[in-house]
ROMI-753236 format. One record per residue (C-alpha): residue in three letters; chain; x, y, z; residue number from 1. Coordinates in steps of 0.5 Angstrom, whole numbers, plus 500, padded with zeros to 3 digits. Example, Ala and Ser with C-alpha at 12.3 -4.5 7.8 and 13.67 -1.06 7.14 Angstrom:
BEGIN
+--------+------+-----+-----+-----+------+
| vexkol | kefi |  c1 |  c2 |  c3 | keba |
+--------+------+-----+-----+-----+------+
|    ALA |    A | 525 | 491 | 516 |    1 |
|    SER |    A | 527 | 498 | 514 |    2 |
+--------+------+-----+-----+-----+------+
This chain:
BEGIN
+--------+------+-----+-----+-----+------+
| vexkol | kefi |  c1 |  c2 |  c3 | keba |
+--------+------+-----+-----+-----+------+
|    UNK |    A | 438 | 435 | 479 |    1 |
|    UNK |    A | 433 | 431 | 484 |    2 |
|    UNK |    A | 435 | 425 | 480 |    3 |
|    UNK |    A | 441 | 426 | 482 |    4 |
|    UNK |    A | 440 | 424 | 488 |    5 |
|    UNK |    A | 434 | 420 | 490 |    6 |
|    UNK |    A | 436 | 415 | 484 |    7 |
|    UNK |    A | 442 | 412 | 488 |    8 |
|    UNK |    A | 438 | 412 | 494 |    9 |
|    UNK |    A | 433 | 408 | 490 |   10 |
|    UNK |    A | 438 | 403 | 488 |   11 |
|    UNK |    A | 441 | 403 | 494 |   12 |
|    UNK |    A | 435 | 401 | 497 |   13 |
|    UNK |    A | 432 | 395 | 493 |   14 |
|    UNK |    A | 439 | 392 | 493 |   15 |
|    UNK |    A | 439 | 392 | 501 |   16 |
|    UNK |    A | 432 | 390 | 500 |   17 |
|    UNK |    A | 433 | 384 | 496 |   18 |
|    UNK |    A | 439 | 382 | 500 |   19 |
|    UNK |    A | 436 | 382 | 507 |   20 |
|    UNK |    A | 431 | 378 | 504 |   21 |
|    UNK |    A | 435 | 373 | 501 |   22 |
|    UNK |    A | 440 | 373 | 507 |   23 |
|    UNK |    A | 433 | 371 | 511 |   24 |
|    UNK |    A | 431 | 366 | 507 |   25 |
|    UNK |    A | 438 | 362 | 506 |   26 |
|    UNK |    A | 440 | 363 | 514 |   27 |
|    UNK |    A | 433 | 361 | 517 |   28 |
|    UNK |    A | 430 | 358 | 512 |   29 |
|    UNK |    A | 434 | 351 | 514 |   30 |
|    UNK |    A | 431 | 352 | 521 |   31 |
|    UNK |    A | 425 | 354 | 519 |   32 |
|    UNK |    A | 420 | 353 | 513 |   33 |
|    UNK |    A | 422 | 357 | 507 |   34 |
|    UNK |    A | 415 | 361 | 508 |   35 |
|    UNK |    A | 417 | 363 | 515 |   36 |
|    UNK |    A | 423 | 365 | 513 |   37 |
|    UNK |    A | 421 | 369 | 508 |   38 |
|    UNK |    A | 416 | 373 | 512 |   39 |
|    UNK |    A | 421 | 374 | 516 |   40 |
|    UNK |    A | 424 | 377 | 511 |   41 |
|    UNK |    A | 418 | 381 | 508 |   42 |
|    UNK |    A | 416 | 384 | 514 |   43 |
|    UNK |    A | 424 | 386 | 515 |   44 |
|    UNK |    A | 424 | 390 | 508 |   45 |
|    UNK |    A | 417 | 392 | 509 |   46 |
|    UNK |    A | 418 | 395 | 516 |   47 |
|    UNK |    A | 424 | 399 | 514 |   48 |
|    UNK |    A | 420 | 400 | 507 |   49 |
|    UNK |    A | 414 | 404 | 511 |   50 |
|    UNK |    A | 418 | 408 | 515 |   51 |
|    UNK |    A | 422 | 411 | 509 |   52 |
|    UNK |    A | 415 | 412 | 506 |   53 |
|    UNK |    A | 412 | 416 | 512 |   54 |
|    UNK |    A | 419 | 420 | 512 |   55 |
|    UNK |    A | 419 | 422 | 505 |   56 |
|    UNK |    A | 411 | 424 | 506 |   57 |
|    UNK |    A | 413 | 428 | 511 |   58 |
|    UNK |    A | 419 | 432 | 508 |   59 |
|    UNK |    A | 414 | 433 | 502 |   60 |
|    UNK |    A | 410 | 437 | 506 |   61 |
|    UNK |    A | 416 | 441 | 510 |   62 |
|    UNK |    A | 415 | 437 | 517 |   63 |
|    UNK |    A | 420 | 432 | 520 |   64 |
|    UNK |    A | 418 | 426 | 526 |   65 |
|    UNK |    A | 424 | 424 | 530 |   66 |
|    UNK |    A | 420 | 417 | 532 |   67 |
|    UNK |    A | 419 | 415 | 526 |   68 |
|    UNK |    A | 426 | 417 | 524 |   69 |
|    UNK |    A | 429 | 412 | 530 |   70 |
|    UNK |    A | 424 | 407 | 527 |   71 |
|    UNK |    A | 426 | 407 | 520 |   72 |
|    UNK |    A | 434 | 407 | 523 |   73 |
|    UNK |    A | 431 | 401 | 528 |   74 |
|    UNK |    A | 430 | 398 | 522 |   75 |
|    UNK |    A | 436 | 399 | 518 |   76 |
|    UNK |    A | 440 | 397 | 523 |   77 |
|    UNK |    A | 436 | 391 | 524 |   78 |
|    UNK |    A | 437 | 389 | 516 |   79 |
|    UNK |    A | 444 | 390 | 518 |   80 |
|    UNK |    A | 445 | 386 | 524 |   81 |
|    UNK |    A | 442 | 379 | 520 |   82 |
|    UNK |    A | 448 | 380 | 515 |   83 |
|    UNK |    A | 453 | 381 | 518 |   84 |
|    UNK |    A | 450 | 375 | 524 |   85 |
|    UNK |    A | 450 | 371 | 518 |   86 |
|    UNK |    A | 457 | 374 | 514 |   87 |
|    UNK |    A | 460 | 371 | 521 |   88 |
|    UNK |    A | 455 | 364 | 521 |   89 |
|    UNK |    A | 457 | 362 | 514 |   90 |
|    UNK |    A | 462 | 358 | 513 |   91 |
|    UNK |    A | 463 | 359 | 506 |   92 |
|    UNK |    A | 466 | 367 | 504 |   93 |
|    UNK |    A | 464 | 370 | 509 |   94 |
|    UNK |    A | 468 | 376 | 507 |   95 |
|    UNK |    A | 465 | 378 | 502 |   96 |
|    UNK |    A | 458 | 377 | 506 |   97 |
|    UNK |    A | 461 | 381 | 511 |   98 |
|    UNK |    A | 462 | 386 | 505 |   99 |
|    UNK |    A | 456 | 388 | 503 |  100 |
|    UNK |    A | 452 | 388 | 510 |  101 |
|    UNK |    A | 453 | 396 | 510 |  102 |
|    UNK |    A | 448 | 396 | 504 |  103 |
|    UNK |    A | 442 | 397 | 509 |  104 |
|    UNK |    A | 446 | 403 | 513 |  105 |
|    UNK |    A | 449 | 406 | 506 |  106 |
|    UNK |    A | 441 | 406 | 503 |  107 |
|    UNK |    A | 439 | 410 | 510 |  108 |
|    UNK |    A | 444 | 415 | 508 |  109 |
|    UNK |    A | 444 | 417 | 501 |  110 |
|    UNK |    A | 436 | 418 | 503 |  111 |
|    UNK |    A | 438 | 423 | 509 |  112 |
|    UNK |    A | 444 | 426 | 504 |  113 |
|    UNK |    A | 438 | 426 | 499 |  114 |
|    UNK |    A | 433 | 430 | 504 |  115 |
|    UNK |    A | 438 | 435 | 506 |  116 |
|    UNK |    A | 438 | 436 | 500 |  117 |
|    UNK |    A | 431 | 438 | 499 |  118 |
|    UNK |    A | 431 | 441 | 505 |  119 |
|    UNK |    A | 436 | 447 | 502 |  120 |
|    UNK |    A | 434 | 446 | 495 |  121 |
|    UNK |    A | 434 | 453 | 490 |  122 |
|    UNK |    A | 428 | 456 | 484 |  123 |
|    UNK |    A | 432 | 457 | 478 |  124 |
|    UNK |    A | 431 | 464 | 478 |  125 |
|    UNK |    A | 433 | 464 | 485 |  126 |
|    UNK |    A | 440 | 460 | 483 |  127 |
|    UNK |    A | 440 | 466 | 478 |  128 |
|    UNK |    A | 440 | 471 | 482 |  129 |
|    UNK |    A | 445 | 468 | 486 |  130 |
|    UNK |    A | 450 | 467 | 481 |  131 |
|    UNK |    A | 448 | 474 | 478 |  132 |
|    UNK |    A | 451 | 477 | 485 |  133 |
|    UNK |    A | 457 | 472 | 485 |  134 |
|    UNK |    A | 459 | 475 | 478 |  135 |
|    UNK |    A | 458 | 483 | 481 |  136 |
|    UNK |    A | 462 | 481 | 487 |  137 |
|    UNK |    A | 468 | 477 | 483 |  138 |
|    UNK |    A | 467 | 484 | 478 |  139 |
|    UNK |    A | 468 | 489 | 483 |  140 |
|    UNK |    A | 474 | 485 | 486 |  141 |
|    UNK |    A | 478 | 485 | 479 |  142 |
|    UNK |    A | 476 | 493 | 478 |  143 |
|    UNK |    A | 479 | 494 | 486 |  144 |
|    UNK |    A | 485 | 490 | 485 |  145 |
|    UNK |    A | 486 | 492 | 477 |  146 |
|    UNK |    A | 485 | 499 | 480 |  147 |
|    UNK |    A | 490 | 498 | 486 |  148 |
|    UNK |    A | 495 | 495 | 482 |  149 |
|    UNK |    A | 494 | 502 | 477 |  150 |
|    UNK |    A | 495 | 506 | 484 |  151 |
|    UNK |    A | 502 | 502 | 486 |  152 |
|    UNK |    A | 505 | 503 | 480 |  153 |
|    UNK |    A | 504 | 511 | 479 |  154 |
|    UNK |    A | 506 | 512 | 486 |  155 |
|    UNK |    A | 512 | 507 | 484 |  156 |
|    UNK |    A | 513 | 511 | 478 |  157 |
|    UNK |    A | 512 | 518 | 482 |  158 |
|    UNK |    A | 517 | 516 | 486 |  159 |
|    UNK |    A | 522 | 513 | 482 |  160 |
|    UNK |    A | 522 | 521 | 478 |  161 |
|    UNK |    A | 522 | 525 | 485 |  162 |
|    UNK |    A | 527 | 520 | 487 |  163 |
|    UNK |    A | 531 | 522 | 479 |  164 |
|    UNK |    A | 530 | 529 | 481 |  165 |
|    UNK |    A | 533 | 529 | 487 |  166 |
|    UNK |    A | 539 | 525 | 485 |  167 |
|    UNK |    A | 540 | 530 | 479 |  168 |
|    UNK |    A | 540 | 536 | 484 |  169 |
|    UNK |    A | 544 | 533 | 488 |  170 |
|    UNK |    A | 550 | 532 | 482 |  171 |
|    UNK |    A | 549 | 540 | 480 |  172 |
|    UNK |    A | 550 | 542 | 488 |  173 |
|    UNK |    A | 556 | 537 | 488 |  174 |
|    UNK |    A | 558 | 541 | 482 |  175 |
|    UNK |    A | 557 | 548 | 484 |  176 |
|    UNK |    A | 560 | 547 | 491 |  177 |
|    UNK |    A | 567 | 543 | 488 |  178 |
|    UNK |    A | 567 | 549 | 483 |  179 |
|    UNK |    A | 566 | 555 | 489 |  180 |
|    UNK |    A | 571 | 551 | 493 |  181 |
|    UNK |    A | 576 | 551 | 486 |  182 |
|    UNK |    A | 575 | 558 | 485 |  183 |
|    UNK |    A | 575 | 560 | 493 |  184 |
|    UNK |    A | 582 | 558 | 494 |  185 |
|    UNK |    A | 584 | 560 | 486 |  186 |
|    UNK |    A | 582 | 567 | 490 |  187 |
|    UNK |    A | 585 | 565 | 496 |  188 |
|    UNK |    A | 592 | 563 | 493 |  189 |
|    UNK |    A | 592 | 570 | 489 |  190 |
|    UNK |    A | 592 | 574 | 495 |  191 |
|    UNK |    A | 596 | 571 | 499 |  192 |
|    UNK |    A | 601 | 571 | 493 |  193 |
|    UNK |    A | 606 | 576 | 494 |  194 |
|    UNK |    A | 607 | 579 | 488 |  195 |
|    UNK |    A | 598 | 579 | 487 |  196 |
|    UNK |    A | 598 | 583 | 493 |  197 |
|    UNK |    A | 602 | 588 | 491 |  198 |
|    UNK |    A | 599 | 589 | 485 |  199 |
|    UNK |    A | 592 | 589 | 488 |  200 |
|    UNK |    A | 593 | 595 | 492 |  201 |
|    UNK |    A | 592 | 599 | 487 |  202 |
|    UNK |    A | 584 | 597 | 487 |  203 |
|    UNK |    A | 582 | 597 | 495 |  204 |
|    UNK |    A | 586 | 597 | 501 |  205 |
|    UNK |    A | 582 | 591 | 504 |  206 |
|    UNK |    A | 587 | 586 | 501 |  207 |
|    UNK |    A | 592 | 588 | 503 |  208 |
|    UNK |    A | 591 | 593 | 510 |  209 |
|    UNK |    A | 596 | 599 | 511 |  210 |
|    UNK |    A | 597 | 600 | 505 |  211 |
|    UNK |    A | 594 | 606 | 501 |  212 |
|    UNK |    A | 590 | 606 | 495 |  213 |
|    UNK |    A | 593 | 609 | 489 |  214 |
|    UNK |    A | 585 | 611 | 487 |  215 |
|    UNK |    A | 578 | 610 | 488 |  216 |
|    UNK |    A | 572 | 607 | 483 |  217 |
|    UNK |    A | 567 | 612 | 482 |  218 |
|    UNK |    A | 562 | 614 | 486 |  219 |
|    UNK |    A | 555 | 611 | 484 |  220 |
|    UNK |    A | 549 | 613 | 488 |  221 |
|    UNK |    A | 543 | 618 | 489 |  222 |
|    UNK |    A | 545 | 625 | 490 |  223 |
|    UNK |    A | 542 | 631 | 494 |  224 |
|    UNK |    A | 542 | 637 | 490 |  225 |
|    UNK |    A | 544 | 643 | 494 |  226 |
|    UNK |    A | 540 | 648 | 496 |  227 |
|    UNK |    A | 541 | 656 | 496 |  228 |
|    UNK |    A | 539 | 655 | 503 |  229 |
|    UNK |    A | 545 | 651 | 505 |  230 |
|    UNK |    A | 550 | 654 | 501 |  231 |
|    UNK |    A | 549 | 661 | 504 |  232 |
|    UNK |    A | 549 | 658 | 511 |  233 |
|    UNK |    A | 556 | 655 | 511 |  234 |
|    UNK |    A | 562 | 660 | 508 |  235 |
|    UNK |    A | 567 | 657 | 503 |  236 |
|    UNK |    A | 573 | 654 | 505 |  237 |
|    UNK |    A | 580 | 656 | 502 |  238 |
|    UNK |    A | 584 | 651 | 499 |  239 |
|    UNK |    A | 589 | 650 | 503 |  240 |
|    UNK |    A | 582 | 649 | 510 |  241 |
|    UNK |    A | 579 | 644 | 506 |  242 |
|    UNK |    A | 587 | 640 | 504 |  243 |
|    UNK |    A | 587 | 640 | 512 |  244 |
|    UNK |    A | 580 | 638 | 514 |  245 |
|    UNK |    A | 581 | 633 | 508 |  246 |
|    UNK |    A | 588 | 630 | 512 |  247 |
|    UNK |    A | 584 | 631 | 518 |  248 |
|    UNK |    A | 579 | 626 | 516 |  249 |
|    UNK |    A | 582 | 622 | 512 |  250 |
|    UNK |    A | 587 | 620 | 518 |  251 |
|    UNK |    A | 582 | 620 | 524 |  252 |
|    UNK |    A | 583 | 612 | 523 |  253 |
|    UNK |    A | 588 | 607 | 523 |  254 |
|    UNK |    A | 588 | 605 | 517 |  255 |
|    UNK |    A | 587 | 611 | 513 |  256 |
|    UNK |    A | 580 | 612 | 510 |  257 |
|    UNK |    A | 578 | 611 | 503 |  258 |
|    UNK |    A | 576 | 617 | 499 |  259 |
|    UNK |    A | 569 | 616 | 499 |  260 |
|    UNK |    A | 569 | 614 | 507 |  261 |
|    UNK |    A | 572 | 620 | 508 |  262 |
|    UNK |    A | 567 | 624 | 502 |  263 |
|    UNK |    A | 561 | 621 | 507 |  264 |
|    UNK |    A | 564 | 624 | 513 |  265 |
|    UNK |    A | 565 | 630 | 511 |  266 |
|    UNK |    A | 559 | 631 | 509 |  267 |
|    UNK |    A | 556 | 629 | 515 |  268 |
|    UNK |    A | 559 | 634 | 519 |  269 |
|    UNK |    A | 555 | 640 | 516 |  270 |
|    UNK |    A | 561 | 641 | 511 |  271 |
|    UNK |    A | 560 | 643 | 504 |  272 |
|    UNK |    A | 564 | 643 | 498 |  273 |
|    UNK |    A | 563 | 641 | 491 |  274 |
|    UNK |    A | 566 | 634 | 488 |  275 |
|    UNK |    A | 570 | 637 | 483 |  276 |
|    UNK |    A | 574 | 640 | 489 |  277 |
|    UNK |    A | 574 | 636 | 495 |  278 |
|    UNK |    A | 576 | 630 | 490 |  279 |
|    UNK |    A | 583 | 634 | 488 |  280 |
|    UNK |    A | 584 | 637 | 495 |  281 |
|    UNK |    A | 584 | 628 | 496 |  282 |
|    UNK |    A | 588 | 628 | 490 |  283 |
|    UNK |    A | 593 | 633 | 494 |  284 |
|    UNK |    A | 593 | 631 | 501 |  285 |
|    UNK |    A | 593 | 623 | 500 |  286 |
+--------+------+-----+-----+-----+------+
């Protein structure tokens, strides 16, 4: 992994040095000896060349100097500053000699993106440990989504089924409502009916008011025996008193009362008589 980026640095700073030099000589070597111009040259790569090694010293130990930084920078810029002088003398393809004069710059950078690296640079095993956290966490996020995703689709399925039941509820309240309204009026029709009316009368004086039932239903209920006490304490009555206590009570209302309205008054007025008699003292009055 370290070669990855201290390999292109290297190459990046050979080339640079190597095209300084040539650029010195050619430029200078024409108003000076060659011998000068390549020491110029020399001392130019040499410089720039002695910072970048007291600067990785430096990184290796853990430490940083920002004078010898402004140093090594100084000399890369003045390595670019002679290529491009020379790109803009040259009268010949000064074009592609101006193309290649950020080489010295780009060889500085790739040696700062190469420290940067050093600087945050990991152990395997801590890049192991760090990946093993990684997959946990996308785990954990793919269990949270999948058990989500279960949630939603049981509510939805719950609701969906409590929705269904109310809908079928619903339909079977519509349908006992429409048959209670059918039947409601079927009944309605039969006591407004002429003909029904007449009819009914013979089972209960509530259809038709005013008018007397021919006979009563049953009496069904709990019944009081009588005592011995309570038969000695009022006398029998005769027939013809009993008919007309029986008329009297039956017709203390409007309409006439029916049997066994009149039965529960009677009784509740201290009265006393057997069923078998007041039902045919009834028989005989209505």
């Amino acid at each position: 992994m370290k070669a990855r980026t201290v390999l292109p640095a290297v190459a990046m700073t050979a080339v640079s040095m190597v095209l300084t030099l040539a650029v010195v000589v050619m430029w200078l070597g024409t108003a000076m000896p060659w011998l000068v111009a390549l020491v110029v040259g020399v001392g130019i790569d040499g410089g720039w060349l002695a910072t970048l090694a007291y600067e990785r010293r430096l990184a290796a130990q853990g430490d940083h100097n920002r004078a010898v930084t402004a140093v090594g920078w100084s000399f890369g810029l003045l390595a670019t500053a002679v290529l491009v002088a020379h790109a803009l003398t040259a009268e010949h393809s000064a074009g592609a000699w101006l193309a290649v004069a950020w080489l010295p710059l780009a060889a500085k950078a790739l040696w700062l993106v190469h420290g940067l690296w050093e600087r945050t640079a990991l152990t395997p095993v801590a890049l192991d440990a760090i990946r093993g956290i990684q997959q946990e966490a996308r785990d954990e996020a793919a269990v949270a989504r999948a058990r989500l995703r279960a949630e939603a689709a049981t509510e939805a399925t719950r609701l969906t089924a409590v929705t269904e039941a109310g809908a079928r509820v619903a339909r079977v309240q519509a349908t006992t409502a429409d048959t209670l309204a059918r039947a409601w009026s079927t009944l309605e029709s039969a006591r407004e009916g002429e003909d029904t009316g007449r009819a009914l009368t013979s089972v209960t004086s509530r259809v038709t008011p005013d008018v007397t039932p021919r006979w009563e239903l049953p009496v069904w209920g709990p019944t009081e025996p009588l005592t011995a006490l309570s038969l000695e304490a009022a006398p029998a009555l005769s027939d013809d008193a009993l008919d007309a206590l029986v008329d009297d009570i039956r017709h203390s209302e409007s309409p006439a009362l029916s049997y066994r309205e009149m039965a529960a008054r009677f009784r509740a007025a201290g009265h006393s008589a057997s069923e078998v008699r007041l039902r045919a003292a009834w028989k005989r009055v209505a």
